[in-house]
C-alpha positions in Angstrom: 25.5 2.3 8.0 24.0 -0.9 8.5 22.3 -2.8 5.4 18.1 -3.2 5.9 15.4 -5.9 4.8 11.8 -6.5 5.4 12.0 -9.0 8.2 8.4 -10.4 8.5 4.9 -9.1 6.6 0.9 -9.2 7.6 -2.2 -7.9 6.4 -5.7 -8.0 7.5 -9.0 -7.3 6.1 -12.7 -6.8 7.1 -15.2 -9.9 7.1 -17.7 -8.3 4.9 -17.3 -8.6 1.3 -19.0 -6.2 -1.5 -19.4 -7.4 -4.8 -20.2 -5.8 -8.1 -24.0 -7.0 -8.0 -24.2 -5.4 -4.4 -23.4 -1.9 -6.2 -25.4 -2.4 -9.0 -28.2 -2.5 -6.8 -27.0 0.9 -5.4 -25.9 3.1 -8.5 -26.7 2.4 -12.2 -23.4 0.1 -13.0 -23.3 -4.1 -13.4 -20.7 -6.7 -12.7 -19.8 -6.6 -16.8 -18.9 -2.8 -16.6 -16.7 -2.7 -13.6 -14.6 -5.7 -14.6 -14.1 -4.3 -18.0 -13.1 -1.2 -17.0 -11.1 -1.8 -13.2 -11.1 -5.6 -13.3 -12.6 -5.4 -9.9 -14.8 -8.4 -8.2 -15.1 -7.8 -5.1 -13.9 -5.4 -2.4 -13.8 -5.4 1.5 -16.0 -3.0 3.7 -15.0 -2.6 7.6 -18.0 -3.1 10.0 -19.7 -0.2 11.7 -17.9 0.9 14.4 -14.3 -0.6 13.1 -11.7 1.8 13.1 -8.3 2.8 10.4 -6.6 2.3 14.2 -8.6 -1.2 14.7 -7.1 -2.2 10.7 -3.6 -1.1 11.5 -3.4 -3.1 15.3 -4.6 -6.4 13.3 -2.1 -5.7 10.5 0.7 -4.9 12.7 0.5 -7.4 15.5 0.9 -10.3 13.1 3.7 -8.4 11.4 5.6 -7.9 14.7 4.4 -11.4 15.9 5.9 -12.7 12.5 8.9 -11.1 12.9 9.8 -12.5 16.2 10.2 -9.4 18.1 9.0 -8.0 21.1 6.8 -4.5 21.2 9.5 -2.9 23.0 12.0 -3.7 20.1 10.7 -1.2 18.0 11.8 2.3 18.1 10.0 3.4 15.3 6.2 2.9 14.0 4.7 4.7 10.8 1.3 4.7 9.9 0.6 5.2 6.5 -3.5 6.7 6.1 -5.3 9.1 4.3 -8.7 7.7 5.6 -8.4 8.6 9.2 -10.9 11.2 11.2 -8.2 11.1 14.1 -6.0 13.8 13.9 -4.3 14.0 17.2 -3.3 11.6 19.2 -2.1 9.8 15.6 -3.0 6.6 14.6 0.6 5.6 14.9 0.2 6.4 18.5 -2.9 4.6 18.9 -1.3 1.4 17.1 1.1 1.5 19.3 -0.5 1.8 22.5 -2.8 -1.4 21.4 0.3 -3.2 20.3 2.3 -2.5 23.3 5.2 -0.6 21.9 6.2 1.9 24.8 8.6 4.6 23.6 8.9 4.5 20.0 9.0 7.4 17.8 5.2 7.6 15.9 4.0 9.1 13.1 1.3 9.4 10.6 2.3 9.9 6.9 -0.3 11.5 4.3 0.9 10.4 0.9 -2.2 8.7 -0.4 -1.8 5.6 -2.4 2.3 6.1 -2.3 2.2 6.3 1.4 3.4 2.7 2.8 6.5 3.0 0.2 7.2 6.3 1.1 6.8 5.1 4.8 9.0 2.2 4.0 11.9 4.4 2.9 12.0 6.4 5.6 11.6 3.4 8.5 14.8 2.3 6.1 16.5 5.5 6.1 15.6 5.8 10.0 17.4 1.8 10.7 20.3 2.3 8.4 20.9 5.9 10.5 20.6 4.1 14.0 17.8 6.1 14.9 15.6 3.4 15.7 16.6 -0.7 15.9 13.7 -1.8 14.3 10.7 0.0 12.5 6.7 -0.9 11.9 5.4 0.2 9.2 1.9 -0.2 8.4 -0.5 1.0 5.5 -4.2 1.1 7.0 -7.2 2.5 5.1 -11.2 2.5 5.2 -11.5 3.9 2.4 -15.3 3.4 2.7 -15.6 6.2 5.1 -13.9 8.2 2.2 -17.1 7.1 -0.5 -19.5 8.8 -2.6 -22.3 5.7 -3.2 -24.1 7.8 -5.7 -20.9 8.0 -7.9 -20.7 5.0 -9.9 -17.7 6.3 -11.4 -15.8 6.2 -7.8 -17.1 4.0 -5.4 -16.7 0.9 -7.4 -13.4 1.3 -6.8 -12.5 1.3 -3.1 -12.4 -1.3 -0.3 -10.9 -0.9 3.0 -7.6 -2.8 4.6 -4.4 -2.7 6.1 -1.3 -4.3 5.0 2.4 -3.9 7.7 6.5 -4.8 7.5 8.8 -5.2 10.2 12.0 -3.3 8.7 14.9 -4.7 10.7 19.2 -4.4 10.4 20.3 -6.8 7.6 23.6 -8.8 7.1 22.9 -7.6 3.5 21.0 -5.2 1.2 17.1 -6.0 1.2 15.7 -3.1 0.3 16.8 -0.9 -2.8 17.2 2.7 -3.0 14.4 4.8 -3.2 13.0 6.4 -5.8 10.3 9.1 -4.9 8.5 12.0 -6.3 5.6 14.3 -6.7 4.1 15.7 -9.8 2.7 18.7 -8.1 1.1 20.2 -11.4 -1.1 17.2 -11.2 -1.9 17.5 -7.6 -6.0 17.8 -8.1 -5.8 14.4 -10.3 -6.3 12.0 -7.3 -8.0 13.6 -4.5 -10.3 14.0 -1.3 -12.5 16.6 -2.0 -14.4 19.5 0.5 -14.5 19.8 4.0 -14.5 16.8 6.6 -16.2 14.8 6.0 -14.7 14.6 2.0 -15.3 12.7 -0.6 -12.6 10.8 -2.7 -12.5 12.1 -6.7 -10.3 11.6 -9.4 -9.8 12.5 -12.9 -9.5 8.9 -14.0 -8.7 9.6 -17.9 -5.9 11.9 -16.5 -4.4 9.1 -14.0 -4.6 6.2 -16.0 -2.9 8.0 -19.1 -0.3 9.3 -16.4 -0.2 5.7 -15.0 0.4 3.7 -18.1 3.4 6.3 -19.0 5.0 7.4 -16.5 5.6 4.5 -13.9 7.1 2.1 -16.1 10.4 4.3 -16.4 10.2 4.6 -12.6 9.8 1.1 -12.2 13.0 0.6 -13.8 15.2 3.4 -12.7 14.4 1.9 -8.6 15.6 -1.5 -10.6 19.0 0.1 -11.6 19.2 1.8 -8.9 19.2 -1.5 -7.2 21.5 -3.1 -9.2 19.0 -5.4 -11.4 17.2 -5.6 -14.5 13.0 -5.5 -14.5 14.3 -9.4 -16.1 16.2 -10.4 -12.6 12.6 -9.5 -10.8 11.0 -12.0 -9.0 7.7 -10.8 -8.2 5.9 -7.2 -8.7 3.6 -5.7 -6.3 2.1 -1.8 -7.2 -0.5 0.3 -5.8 -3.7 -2.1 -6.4 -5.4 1.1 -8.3 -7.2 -1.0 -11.5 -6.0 -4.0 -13.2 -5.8 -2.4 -16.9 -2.9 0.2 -14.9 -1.5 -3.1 -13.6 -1.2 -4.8 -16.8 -0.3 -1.7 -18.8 2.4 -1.2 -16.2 4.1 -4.7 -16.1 4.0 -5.1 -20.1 6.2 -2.0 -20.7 9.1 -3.7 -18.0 9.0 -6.4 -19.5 9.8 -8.8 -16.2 9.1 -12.1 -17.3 9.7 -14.3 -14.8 7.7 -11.8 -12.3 4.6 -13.0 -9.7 2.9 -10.0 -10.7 0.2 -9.1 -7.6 -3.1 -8.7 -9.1 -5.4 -8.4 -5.6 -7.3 -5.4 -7.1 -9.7 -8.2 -8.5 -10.7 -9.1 -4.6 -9.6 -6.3 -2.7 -10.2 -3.3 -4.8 -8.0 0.0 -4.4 -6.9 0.8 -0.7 -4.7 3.4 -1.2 -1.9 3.2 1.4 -2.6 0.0 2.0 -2.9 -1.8 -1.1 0.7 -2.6 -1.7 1.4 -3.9 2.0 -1.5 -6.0 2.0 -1.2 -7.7 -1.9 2.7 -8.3 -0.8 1.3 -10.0 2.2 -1.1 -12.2 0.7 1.4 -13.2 -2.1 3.7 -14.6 1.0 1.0 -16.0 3.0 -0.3 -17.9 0.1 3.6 -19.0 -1.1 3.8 -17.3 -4.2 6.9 -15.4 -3.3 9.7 -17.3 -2.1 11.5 -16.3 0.4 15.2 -14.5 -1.1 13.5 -13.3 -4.3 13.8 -9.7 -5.3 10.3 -7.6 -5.7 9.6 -4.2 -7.0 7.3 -2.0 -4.7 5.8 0.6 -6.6 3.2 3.0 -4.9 1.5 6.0 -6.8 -1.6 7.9 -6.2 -2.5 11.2 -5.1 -0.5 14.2 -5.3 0.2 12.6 -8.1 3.0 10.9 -6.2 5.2 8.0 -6.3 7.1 5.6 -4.6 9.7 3.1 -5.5 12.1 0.4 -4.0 13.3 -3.3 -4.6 12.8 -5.5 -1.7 13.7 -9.0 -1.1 11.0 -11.0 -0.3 11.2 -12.5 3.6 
């Protein structure tokens, strides 16, 4: 089998931004009690009218355009979403359609705030096995749709996005072996809850005390498993959920030398998304060099998890 890498990244992100004082006019919080306990700012809201499919086209295109590759290239496009009202045709399908991709293979994937590494292993899995040449795989989310604004607890949290990689063959190993899971026992921690049209809930004492214990050990078993130490990382890039998980998270590994992504402060959590989109930003901005290895870790709902080293394009 062929060795894989993340060819080419690119994010994108509504024009409206909603800080901490905008909320605080809505619910009964203030700028002082969401950065102490998320280390939020600020957070992106899509416009009426703009679309999880309208995120994931924007996100994708530069990707693809980034990569050098034509639409017809790629034979396989994941969509990563929890957000979306469209069941059927999938977002995938719609992505492609707007981007010009004619006969690949498209899929949605449900995995909440894990979902663009989980997609990310599988697009590998799918190039290593020949199935497709190239893959798309794109984390899109408008999480405001998702948003009770009477619950101060929640909707400070959540801000809308999409984040995409171009997984292509490799002349060597760029992205690690996986290392996924679900704590099923847990399921009801992260969730959305009630009929459509639900409402994201969480029980937050119950992730972050799940968070701040569990990843870390996860974190560094994907590390082994791609034959480095959390020391020999470069750069660190989980699920944008809340800064103190972040922090708590990257003390434990102990990666030194490590750009640690902290877009939760300007982007807020969103979910499948927030991992393409931080890793984006990091490259855009040149604070990942091109050749250096970078832990992807997604978790979220389910509660489920995600893991891989990549090497940064």
């Amino acid at each position: 089998m062929p060795d894989t890498a993340i060819a080419a990244l690119g994010h994108y992100q509504p024009e409206r931004v909603l800080t901490n004082d905008d909320l605080a006019a809505l619910v009964d919080t203030s700028d002082a009690w969401i950065r102490q306990r998320t280390g939020i700012a600020t957070r992106r809201i899509a416009a009426e009218g703009e679309s999880v499919t309208d995120m994931a086209a924007a996100a994708g295109g530069k990707a693809l355009a980034a990569a050098g590759l034509r639409p017809d290239e790629i034979g396989l496009l994941v969509v990563a979403t929890s957000s979306a009202q469209d069941r059927c045709p999938s977002i995938a399908a719609q992505t492609a359609a707007r981007l010009g991709v004619p006969a690949a293979a498209t899929f949605d994937l449900n995995n909440a705030c894990a979902g663009f590494t989980t997609a990310l292993a599988v697009a590998d899995h799918s190039v290593r096995a020949g199935a497709a040449g190239h893959a798309l795989v794109i984390g899109a989310e408008k999480m405001s749709d998702l948003t009770d604004w009477t619950d101060r607890s929640t909707c400070v949290l959540l801000g809308d996005g999409a984040g995409a990689a171009v997984v292509s063959p490799s002349d060597r190993a760029g992205i690690g072996p996986v290392v996924w899971g679900t704590d099923p026992g847990r399921a009801d921690a992260v969730r959305l809850a009630g009929a459509w049209h639900p409402r994201f809930a969480q029980e937050g004492q119950t992730v972050f005390r799940w968070a701040t214990t569990a990843l870390a050990p996860l974190a560094e078993e994907a590390c082994r498993r791609a034959g480095l130490a959390p020391a020999d990382l470069g750069g660190i890039v989980t699920h944008q959920a809340n800064l103190r998980i972040i922090e708590a998270v990257v003390a434990r590994l102990g990666a030194e030398r490590a750009v640690i992504a902290r877009d939760v402060v300007e982007s807020g959590n969103t979910s499948a998304a927030s991992v393409p989109l931080a890793y984006s930003k990091l490259v855009e901005r040149g604070d990942l060099p091109s050749g250096e290895p970078v832990l992807l870790l997604g978790f979220g709902g389910g509660l489920s998890w995600a893991a891989q080293v990549t090497t940064c394009p």
